[in-house]
C-alpha positions in Angstrom: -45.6 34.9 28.4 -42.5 37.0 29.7 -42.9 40.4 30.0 -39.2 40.5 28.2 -40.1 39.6 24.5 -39.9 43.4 23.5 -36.3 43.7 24.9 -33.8 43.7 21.7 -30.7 42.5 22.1 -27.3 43.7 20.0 -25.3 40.4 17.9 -23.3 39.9 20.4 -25.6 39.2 23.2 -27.3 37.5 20.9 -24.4 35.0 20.3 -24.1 35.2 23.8 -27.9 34.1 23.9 -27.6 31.1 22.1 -24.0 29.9 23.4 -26.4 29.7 27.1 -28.7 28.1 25.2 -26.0 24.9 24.2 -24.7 25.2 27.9 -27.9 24.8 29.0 -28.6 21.4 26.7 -25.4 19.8 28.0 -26.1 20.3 31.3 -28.9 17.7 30.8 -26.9 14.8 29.0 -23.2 15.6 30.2 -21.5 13.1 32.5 -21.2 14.1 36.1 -17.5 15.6 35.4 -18.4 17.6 32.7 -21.2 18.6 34.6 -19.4 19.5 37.5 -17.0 21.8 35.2 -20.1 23.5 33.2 -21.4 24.5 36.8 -18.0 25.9 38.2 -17.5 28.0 35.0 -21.2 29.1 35.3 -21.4 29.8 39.2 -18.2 32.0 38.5 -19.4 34.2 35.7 -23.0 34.6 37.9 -20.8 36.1 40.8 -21.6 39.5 39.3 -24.2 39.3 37.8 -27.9 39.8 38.0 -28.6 37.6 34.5 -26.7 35.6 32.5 -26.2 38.6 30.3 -25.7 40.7 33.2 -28.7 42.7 33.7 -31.1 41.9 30.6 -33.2 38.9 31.3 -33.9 36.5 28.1 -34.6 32.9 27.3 -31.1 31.9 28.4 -31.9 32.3 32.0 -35.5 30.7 31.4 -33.5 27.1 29.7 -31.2 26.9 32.4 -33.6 27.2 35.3 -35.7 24.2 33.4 -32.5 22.4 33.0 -30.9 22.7 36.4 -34.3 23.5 38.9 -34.8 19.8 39.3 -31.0 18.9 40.2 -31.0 22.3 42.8 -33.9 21.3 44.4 -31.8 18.4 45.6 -29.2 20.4 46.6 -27.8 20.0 50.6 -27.3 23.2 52.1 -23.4 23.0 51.8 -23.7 22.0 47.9 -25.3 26.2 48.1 -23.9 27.9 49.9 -20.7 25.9 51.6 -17.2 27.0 51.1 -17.2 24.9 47.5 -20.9 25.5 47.1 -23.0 27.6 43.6 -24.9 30.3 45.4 -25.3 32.3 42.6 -26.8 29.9 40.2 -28.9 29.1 43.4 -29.9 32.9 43.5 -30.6 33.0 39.2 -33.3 30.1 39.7 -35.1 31.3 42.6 -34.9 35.0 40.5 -36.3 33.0 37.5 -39.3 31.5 39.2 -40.1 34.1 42.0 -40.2 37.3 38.9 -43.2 37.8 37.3 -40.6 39.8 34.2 -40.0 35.9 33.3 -43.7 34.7 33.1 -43.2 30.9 34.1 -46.4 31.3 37.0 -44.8 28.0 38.7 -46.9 27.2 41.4 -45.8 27.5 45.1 -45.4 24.0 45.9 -43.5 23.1 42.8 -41.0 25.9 43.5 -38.1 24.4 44.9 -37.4 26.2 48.5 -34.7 28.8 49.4 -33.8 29.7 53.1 -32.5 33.3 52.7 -30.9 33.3 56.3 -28.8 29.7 55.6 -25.5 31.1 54.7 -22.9 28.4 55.7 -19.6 30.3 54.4 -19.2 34.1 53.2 -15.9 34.5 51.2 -13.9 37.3 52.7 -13.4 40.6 50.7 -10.6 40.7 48.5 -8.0 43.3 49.7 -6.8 45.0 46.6 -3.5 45.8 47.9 -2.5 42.6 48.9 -4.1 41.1 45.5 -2.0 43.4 43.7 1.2 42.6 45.9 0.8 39.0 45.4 -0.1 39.3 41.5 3.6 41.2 41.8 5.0 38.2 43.5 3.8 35.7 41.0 4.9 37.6 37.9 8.0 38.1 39.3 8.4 34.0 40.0 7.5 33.0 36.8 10.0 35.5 35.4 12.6 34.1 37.0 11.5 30.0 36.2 11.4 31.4 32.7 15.1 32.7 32.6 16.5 29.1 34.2 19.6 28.9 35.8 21.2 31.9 34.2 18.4 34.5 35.8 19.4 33.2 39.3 23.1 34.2 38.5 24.0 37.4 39.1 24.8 40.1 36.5 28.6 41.2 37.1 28.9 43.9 34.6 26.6 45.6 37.3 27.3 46.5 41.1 25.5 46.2 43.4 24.7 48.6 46.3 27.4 48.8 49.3 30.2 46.7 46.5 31.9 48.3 43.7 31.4 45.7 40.6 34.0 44.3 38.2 34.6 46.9 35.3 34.4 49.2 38.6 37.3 47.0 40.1 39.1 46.9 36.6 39.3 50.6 36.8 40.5 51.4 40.2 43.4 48.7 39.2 44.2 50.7 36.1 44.2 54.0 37.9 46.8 52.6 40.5 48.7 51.1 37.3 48.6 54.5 35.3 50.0 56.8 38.3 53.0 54.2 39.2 54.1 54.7 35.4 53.6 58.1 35.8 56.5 58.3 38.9 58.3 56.3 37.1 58.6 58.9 34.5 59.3 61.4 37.4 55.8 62.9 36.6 52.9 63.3 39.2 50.0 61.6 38.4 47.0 63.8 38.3 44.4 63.6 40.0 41.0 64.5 39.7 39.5 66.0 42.6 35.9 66.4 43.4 34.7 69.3 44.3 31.6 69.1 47.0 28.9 71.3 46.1 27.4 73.3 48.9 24.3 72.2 49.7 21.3 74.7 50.1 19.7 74.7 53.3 16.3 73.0 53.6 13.8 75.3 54.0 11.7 74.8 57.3 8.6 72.2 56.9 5.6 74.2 57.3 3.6 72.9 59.8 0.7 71.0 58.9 -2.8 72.3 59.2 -4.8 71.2 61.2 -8.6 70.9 60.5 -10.9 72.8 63.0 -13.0 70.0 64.9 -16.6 69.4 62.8 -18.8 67.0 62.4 -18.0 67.7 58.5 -14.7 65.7 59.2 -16.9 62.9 59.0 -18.0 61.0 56.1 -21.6 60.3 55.7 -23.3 59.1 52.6 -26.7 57.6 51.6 -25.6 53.4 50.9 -27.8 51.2 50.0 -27.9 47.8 51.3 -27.7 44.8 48.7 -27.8 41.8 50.8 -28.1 40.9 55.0 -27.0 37.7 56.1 -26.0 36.3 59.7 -22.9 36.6 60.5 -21.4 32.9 60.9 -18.9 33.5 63.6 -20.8 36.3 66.2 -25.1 35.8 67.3 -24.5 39.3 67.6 -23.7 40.4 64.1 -24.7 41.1 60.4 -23.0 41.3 57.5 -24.1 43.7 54.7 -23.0 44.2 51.7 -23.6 48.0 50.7 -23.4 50.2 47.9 -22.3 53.5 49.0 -21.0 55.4 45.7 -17.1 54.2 45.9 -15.1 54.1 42.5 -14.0 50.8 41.4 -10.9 50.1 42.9 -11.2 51.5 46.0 -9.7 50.0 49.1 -11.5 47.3 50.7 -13.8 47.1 48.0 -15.3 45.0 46.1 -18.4 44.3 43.1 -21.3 42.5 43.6 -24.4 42.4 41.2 -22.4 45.1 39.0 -21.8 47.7 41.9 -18.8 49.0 44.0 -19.7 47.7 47.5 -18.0 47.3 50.9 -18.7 44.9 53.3 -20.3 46.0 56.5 -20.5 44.6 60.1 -23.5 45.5 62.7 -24.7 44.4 66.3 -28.0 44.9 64.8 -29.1 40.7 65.0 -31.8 40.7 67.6 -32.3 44.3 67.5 -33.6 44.8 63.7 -35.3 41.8 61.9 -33.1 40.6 59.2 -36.0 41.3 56.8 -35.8 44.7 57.4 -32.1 45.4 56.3 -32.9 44.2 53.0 -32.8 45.9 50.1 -33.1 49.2 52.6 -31.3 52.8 52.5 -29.1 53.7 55.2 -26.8 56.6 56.3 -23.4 55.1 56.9 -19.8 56.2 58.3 -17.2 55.8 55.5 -14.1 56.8 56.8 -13.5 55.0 60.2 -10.5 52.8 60.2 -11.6 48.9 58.8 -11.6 46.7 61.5 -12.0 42.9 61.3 -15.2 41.6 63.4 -14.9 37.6 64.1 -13.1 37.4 61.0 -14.5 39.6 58.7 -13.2 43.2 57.6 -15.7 45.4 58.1 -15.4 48.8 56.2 -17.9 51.6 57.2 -20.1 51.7 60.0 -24.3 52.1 59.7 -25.8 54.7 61.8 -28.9 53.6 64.0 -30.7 55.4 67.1 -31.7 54.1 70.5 -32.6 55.6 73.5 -30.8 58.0 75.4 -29.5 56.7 79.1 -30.5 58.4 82.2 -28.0 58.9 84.2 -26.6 55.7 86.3 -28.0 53.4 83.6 -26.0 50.9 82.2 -26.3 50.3 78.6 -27.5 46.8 78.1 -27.4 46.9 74.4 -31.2 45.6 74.5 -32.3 48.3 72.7 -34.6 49.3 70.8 -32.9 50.2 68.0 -34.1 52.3 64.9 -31.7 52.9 61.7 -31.4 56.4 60.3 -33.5 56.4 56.8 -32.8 59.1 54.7 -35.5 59.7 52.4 -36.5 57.1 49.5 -35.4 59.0 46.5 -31.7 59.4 47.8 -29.1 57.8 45.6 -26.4 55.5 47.1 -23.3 57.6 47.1 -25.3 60.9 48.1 -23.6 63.1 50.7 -24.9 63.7 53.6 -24.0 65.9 55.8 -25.6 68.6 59.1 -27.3 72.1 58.2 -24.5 74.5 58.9 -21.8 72.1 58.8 -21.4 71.9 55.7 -17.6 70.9 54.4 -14.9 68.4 53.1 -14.8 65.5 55.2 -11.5 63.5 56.1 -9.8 60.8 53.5 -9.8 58.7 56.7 -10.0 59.4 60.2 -6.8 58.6 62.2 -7.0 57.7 65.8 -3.7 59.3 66.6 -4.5 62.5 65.3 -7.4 62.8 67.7 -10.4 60.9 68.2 -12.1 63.0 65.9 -15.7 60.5 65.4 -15.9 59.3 69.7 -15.7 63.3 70.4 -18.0 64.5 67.6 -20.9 61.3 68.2 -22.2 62.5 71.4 -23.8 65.3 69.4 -25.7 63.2 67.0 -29.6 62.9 68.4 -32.9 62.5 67.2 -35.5 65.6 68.0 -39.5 65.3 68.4 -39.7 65.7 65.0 -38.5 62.0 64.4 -35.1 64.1 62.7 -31.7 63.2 63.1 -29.9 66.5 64.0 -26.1 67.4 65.4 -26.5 69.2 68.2 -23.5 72.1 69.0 -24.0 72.0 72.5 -23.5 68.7 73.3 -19.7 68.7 72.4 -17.6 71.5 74.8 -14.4 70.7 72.5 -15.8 72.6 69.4 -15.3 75.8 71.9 -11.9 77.4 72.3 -10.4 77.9 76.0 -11.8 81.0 77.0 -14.7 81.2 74.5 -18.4 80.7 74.7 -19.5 77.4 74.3 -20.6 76.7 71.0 -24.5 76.3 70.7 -27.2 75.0 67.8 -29.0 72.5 65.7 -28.1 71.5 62.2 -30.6 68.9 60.3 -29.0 66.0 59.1 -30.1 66.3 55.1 -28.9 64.8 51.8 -27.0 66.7 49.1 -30.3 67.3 47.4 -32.4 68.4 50.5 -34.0 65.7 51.5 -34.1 65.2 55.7 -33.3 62.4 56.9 -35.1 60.6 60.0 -36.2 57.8 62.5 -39.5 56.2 63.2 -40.2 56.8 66.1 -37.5 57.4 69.0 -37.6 60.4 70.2 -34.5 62.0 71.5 -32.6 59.3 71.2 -28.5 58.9 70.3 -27.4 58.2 66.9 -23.7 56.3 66.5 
C-alpha cells in the first residue's frame, strides 16, 4: 500500500488528480499521433517537476507508470534522452518503481532498466537576457504584421532625429513668409532670440573605491548538487546542475525540480566517481565570470583539494582529488566565508580590475585537521609596500558555524 494515502489534497489538485487519471487511460488506446502529442505535452510539464502535481505523490503518478512502463521499457536510448527524446517521464517511472512512498514492491527483474550515466544530449541553459531580447524581437514583429502596410509607412506629422518633419517644414516657410510682409510694410520682423543658459560646471567624478584585497571579495556558498552527468563533448568534464540559493531570475539561471540552479562544469571525471557527486553538498565560487566549456556555459566553479606540489613538479592533473564538504546540515544558499574575513563579497569579479580570485587562491589550504582554512601568509599582495607582511589562519565556516572540511588530504590546495 503507498505510504501516501494520508496525504489530502485541496479541489484543485484534486481535479488535477483525476484529469492525469484520463491522460493516463488514453495513453493506452490512443493512435500513435495522439499518443505522440499526449507524451510531448506531458514530458514538458515533468521538466520541473518532481510529480505530476509537482512535489505531492498520488495515484496519478502510480496509473501513468502502469500505463506507459511497458512502452518505456522499449525505449532506445535516443527516444530518452536524445535531443527529441522524454527524459523526464523516463525519470517519473523509475521514481515510481524505485520509491518505497509509492508501495508497488515490483521486483528487480521486472523493473525496466535506467543507465544514469547515458545522457545523449543536455539542452543548454537558457540565457535570460537574450530570451528576453528575443521575446522583444518577436512582439515587436508581430506588431508590425498586425498594422499591414500602413505600420511600415512612416508617420510624417513626426520628425525624425537629424530631419526637421513636415508641420516643422510648414513653419519655417511661414516664418520666412511673415517677415517678407513685414518689410514690405517697412517694419522689421522680430525675431525671437534664444538666449543660451550657462551651463553649471560638472562637478568632479569622485573616484571610485576601491575594495581592499580579501578573500571576502569572493563569493562562496554552500550549493547543493541536483544531478552529475558526463559531459558529452570533453572525457574530462562534468556537468552539474546546482542549487546554490539564487533568486529566480537571476542571470544564467535556470529551475530544475522546482529550484533556482546554475549549471556547473568540473575536470572532476576520472578524479571523483560520478556516484559521489550526486545528490552531495559542495562549497562553490559564484561570482567568477561564466565561461562556456566545449559548449556549455558554465556558471560558478566547485571547490576541491589535491595535493600540494613540491617544488619542480609538474602538475599532471592525476590527482587525487577531494571536494570541500561543508557540514551536512548546511542549507544550499548558506554563506560561507574565512574566520576573520568576514565581509561583502563582489557582484562579480572582473578580470580587468585585477585578478582578484588567481591572487587570493594560493592562500586556500587544507591543515592536519582535515579543515579548509585561508592562510594570510601565503599571499604578499594583502601587505602594503613597506608594511609587514600580513600573517594568520582563518577557518573556512558556514554562516551558522558549521566548519567545513576534506577527508583526508592533508595540506593540500583548495581552487
Amino acid at each position: 500500500m503507498s505510504s501516501f494515502s494520508n496525504i489530502t489534497y485541496s479541489d484543485t489538485e484534486q481535479a488535477e488528480i483525476n484529469q492525469w487519471l484520463t491522460t493516463s487511460d488514453r495513453l493506452k488506446s490512443s493512435s500513435s499521433n495522439d499518443q505522440k502529442s499526449l507524451l510531448d505535452t506531458l514530458n514538458t510539464h515533468l521538466a520541473s517537476r518532481t510529480t505530476l502535481l509537482g512535489a505531492k505523490p498520488s495515484k496519478a503518478d502510480i496509473s501513468l507508470y502502469q500505463s506507459l512502463a511497458p512502452q518505456v521499457s522499449q525505449w532506445t536510448a535516443e527516444q530518452r534522452t536524445g535531443e527529441q527524446g522524454r527524459p523526464h517521464i523516463v525519470r517519473l517511472l523509475d521514481f515510481v518503481q524505485n520509491s518505497s512512498i509509492f508501495g508497488l514492491q515490483i521486483p528487480d527483474a521486472e523493473r525496466f532498466k535506467v543507465d544514469p550515466e547515458e545522457i545523449l544530449y543536455v539542452k543548454p541553459p537558457v540565457d535570460a537576457k537574450a530570451e528576453k531580447e528575443r521575446l522583444k524581437k518577436e512582439k515587436a514583429a508581430a506588431a508590425a504584421a498586425a498594422g499591414g502596410e500602413d505600420a511600415a509607412l512612416p508617420d510624417r506629422t513626426k520628425g525624425n532625429k537629424g530631419d526637421k518633419s513636415v508641420g516643422e517644414k510648414d513653419a519655417a516657410v511661414a516664418a520666412v513668409a511673415g517677415g517678407a510682409a513685414a518689410a514690405a510694410a517697412g517694419q522689421e520682423p522680430q525675431q525671437k532670440k534664444r538666449e543660451k543658459k550657462e551651463k553649471a560646471p560638472k562637478p568632479p567624478k569622485a573616484p571610485a573605491v576601491t575594495a581592499p584585497l580579501s578573500p571576502s571579495l569572493i563569493d562562496l556558498r554552500v550549493g547543493h548538487i541536483l544531478k552529475a552527468i558526463k559531459h558529452p563533448e570533453a572525457d574530462s568534464l562534468y556537468v552539474s546542475t546546482i542549487a546554490m540559493g539564487d533568486k529566480a531570475g537571476t542571470d544564467d539561471t535556470s529551475e530544475y525540480e522546482g529550484q533556482v540552479v546554475r549549471t556547473v562544469c568540473s575536470g572532476l571525471n576520472g578524479l571523483v566517481p560520478l556516484e559521489d557527486m550526486q545528490g552531495r553538498k559542495v562549497v562553490v565560487v559564484c561570482n567568477l565570470k561564466p565561461v562556456k566549456m566545449r559548449g556549455i556555459k558554465s556558471s560558478a566553479m566547485v571547490l576541491a583539494a589535491s595535493p600540494r606540489l613540491k617544488e619542480g613538479e609538474v602538475d599532471n592533473h592525476a590527482g587525487p582529488v577531494e571536494l570541500v564538504a561543508p557540514p551536512p546540515d548546511a542549507k544550499a544558499g548558506e554563506r560561507v566565508y574565512f574566520e576573520g574575513w568576514k565581509g561583502e563579497p563582489e557582484g562579480m569579479l572582473n578580470p580587468k580590475k585585477g585578478r582578484v580570485w588567481e591572487t587570493i587562491q594560493p592562500g586556500f589550504k587544507t591543515t592536519l585537521n582535515l579543515e579548509v582554512v585561508f592562510d594570510a601568509g601565503m599571499v604578499k599582495e594583502l601587505s602594503k609596500e613597506g608594511e609587514e607582511p600580513k600573517t594568520g589562519r582563518g577557518k573556512m565556516i558556514t554562516e551558522s558555524g558549521g566548519m567545513c572540511t576534506v577527508k583526508s588530504l592533508v595540506d593540500g590546495i583548495v581552487r
